[in-house]
C-alpha positions in Angstrom: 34.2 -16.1 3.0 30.7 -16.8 2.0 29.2 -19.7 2.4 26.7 -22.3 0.3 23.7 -20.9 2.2 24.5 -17.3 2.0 25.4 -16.9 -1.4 22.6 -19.0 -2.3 20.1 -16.4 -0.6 22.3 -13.9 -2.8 21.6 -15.5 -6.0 17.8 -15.9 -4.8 17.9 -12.2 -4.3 19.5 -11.2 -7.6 16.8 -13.8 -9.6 13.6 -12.2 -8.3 15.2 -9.0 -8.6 16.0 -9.7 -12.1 13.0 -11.5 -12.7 10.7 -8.5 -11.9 12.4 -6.0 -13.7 12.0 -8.3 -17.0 8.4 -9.5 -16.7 7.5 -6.0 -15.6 5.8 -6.5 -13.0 2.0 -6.8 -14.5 -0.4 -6.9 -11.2 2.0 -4.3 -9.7 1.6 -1.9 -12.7 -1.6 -2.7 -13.4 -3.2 -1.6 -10.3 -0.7 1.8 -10.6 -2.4 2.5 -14.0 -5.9 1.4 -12.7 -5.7 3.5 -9.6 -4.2 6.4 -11.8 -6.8 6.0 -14.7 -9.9 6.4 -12.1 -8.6 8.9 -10.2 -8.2 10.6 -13.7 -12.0 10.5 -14.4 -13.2 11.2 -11.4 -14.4 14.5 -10.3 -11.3 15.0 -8.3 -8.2 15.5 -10.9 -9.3 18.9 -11.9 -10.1 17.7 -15.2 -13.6 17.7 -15.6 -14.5 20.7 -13.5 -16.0 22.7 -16.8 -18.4 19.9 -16.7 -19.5 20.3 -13.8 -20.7 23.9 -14.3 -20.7 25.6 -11.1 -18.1 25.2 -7.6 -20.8 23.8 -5.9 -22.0 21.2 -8.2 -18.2 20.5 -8.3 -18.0 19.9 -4.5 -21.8 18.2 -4.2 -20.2 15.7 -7.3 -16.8 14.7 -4.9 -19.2 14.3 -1.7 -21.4 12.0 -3.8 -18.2 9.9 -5.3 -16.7 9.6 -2.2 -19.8 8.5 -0.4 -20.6 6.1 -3.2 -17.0 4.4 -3.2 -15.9 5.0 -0.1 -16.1 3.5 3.6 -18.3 4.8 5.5 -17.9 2.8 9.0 -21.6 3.4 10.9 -22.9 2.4 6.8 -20.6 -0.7 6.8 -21.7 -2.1 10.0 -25.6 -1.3 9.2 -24.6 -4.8 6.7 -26.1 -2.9 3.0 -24.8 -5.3 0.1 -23.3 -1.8 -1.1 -22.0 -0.8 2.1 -19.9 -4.2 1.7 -18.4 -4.1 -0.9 -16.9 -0.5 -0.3 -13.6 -2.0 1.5 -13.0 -3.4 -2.4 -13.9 -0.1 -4.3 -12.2 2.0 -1.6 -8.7 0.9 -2.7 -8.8 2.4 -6.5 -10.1 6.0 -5.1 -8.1 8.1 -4.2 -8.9 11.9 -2.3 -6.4 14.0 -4.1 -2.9 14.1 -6.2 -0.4 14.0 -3.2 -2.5 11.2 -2.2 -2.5 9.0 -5.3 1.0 10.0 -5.9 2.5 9.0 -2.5 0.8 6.1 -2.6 1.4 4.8 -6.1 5.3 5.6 -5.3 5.4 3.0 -2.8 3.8 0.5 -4.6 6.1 0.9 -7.4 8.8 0.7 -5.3 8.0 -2.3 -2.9 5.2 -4.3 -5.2 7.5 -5.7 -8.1 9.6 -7.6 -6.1 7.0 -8.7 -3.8 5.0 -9.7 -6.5 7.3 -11.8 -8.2 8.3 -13.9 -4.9 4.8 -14.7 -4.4 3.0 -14.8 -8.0 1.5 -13.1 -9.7 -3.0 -14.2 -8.8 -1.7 -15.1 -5.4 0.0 -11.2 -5.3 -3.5 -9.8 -6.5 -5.5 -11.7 -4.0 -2.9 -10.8 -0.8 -3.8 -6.9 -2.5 -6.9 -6.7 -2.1 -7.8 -9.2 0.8 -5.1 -7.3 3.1 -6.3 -4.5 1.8 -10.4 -5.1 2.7 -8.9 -6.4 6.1 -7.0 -2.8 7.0 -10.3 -1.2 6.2 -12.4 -3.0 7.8 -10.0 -3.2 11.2 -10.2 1.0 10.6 -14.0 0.6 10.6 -14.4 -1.3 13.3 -12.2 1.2 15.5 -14.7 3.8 14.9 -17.8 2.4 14.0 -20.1 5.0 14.3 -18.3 7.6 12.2 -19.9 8.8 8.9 -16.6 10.1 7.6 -15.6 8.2 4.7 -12.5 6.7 3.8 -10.7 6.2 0.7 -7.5 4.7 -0.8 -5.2 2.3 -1.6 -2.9 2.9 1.6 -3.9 -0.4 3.4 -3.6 -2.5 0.5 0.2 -0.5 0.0 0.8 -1.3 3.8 -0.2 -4.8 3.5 2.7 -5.3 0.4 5.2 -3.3 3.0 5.1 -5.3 5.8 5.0 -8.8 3.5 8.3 -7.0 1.6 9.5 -6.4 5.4 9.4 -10.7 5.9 10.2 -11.8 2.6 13.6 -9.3 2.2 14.6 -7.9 5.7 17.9 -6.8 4.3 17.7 -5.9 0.4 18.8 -2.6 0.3 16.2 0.2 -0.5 16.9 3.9 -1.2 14.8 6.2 1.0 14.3 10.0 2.4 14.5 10.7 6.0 13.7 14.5 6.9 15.7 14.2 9.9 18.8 13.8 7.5 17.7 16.6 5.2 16.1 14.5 2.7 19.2 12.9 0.9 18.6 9.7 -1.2 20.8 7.6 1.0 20.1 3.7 0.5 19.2 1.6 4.1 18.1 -2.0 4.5 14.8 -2.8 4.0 13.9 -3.6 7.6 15.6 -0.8 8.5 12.9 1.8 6.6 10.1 -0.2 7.2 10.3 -0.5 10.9 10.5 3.2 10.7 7.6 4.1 8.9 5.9 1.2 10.8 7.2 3.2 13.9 5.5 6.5 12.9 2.0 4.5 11.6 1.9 3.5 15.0 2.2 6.6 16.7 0.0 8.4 14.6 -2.5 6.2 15.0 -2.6 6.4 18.8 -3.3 10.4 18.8 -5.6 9.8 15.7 -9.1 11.0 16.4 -12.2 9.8 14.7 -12.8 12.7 12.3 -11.2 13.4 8.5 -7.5 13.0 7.9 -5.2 10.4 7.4 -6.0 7.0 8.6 -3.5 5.7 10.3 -4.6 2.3 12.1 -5.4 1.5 8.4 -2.1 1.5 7.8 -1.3 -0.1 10.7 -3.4 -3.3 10.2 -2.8 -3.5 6.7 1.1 -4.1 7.7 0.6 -6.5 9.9 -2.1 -8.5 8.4 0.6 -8.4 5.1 3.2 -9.7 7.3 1.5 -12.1 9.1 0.3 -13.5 5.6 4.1 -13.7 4.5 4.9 -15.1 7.8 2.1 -17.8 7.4 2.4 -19.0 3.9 6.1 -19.1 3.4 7.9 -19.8 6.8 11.6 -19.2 7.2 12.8 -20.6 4.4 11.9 -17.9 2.0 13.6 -14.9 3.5 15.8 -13.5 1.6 18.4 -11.9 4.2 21.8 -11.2 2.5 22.0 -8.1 1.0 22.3 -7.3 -2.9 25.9 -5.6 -3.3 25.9 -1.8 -3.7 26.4 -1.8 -7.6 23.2 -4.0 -7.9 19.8 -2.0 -9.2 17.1 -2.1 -6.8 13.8 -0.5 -5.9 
């Protein structure tokens, strides 16, 4: 038997659910067609390398795009008006396909729903105020680094650990490698505590030099869940699960 609470949770589900697949979503695909449009320009997609004439002008014009977009920690901290708003223009550059791709994927998947539980100018300013925070945490780790960093992923983290407290148990499909990659579908809190898991990891065997930065992603989670936490309280979890013939991200 259900009672009035939990199938009112279920209907709360199902409306914002329903309500984001109808509206469409427009912050959430706008910054997917945003992010993918300047990635496209850029010197990056491999569509403009005839323009660039040689491979080494190629490579000089991605160091040069990089370093005037991206994050460059000792720069940050030396407090340029340039070097300050990089945290902002960071999070629409991306370094490569793979990275824009998996990226953009789990915004698709988690920023819809998320979106339409908080609005749609307070789900734009959570994006990219989570997102400045994550980079700017990164920096501060490793403040004297000139490596620069790029991407969306702390802004993507943020909107993960916010879906994380907002629906702990919709139900989300997901690959594992450990169980051969099949689409199998898990509760939310379930695959984010995972990938939380590994962020965390990562990020303590991280050095300082290029890769993937991981106590990005690790901040940007839990400054987005902190902000859920903080702004909506208990009452808007939404904890019962959708049933199984129900569409979902």
């Amino acid at each position: 038997m259900i009672d009035g609470r939990q199938a009112d949770r279920r209907t709360t589900a199902g409306r914002i659910r329903d309500a984001a697949a109808s509206s469409g979503a427009p912050v959430t695909y706008g910054l997917i067609a945003v992010c993918g449009v300047i990635f496209l320009i850029g010197p990056l997609s491999g569509f403009g390398g005839a323009g660039y004439g040689s491979e080494d002008a190629l490579l000089a014009a991605q160091a040069g795009y990089f370093e005037r977009w991206g994050v460059i920690p000792a720069e940050l901290w030396a407090g340029s008006t340039h070097a300050l708003i990089t945290p902002f223009t960071a999070l629409f550059v991306h370094g490569s396909w793979l990275h824009l791709l998996g990226n953009l994927l789990f915004l698709y998947v988690f920023g819809a729903m998320a979106e339409e539980r908080m609005g749609r100018l307070r789900f734009a300013l959570f994006y990219v105020g989570c997102g400045y925070v994550a980079l700017v945490c990164y920096a501060a780790a490793h403040a004297d680094s000139g490596q620069t960093l790029v991407g969306a992923s702390g802004a993507i983290s943020a909107v993960l650990g916010a879906f994380l407290y907002l629906f702990p148990r919709t139900r989300v499909t997901s690959l594992f490698p450990f169980l051969f990659f099949l689409p199998l579908r898990f509760p939310a809190w379930m695959v984010l505590v995972f990938w939380f898991g590994l962020q965390w990891s990562a990020a303590q065997s991280a050095g300082s030099g290029p890769g993937v930065a991981y106590l990005a992603h690790v901040a940007g989670f839990a400054a987005g869940f902190l902000c859920a936490w903080v702004s909506y309280g208990r009452r808007a979890r939404v904890k019962v699960p959708a049933t199984e013939g129900d569409s979902q991200p």
